[in-house]
C-alpha positions in Angstrom: 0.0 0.0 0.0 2.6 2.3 1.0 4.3 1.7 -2.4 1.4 2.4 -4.2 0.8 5.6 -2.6 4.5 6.5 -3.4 3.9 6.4 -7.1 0.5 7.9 -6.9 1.9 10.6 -4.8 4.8 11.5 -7.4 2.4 11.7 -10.1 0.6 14.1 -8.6 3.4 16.1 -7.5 5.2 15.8 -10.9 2.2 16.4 -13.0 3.1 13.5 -15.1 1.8 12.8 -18.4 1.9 9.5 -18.4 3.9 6.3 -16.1 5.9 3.3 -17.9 5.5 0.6 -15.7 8.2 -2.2 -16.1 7.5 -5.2 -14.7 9.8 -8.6 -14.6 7.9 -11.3 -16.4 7.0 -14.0 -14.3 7.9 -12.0 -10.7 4.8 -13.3 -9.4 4.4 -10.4 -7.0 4.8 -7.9 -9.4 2.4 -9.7 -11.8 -0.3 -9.5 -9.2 -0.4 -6.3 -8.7 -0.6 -4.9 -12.3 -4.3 -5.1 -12.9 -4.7 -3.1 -9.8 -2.1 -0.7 -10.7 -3.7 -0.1 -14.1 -7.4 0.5 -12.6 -5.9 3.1 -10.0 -3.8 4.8 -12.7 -7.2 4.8 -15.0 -9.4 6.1 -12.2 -6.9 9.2 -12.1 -6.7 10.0 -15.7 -3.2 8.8 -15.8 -2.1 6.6 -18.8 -0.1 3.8 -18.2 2.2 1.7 -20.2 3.0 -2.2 -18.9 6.1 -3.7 -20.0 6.7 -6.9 -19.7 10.6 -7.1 -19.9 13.3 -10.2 -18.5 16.3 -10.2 -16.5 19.1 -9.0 -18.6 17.3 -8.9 -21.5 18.8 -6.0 -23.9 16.0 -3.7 -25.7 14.4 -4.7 -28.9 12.9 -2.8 -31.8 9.4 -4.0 -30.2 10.0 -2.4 -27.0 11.1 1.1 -28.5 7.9 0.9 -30.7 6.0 0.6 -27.7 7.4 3.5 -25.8 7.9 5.6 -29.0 3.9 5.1 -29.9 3.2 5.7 -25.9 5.1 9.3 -26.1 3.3 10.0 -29.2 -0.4 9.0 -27.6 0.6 11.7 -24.9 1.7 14.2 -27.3 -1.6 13.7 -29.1 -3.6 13.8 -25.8 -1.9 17.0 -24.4 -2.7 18.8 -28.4 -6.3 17.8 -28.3 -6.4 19.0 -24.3 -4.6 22.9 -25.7 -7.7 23.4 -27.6 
């Protein structure tokens, strides 16, 4: 709980756009508590994006796709929100 006010508690004070959430495939823990974490960051308007990465696993094209059409889904949101 106290984690999960941490990161809501930053967000709010750093008026993020937007959170990238990296999670450790099959950390069993960490898996559990995505779901959650994804409702609570949609209940505040804040979008999330869940990687699934694994230990010592380099990048790959797919994962800078990901992030690259995250940023630009932010940059579209905060246009539209200007108007």
């Amino acid at each position: 709980s106290n984690r999960y006010d941490h990161i809501f508690n930053l967000a709010k004070d750093y008026k993020v756009d937007g959170v990238v959430s990296d999670v450790v495939r099959y950390c069993a823990p960490l898996e559990n508590d995505k779901p959650w974490l994804k409702k609570e960051m949609d209940r505040r308007g804040i979008p999330i994006l869940e990687l699934g990465v694994d230990y010592g696993e380099a990048p790959t094209g797919q994962l800078r796709t990901r992030v690259e059409a995250f940023m630009e889904m932010l940059q579209n949101r905060e246009t539209v929100a200007a108007r």
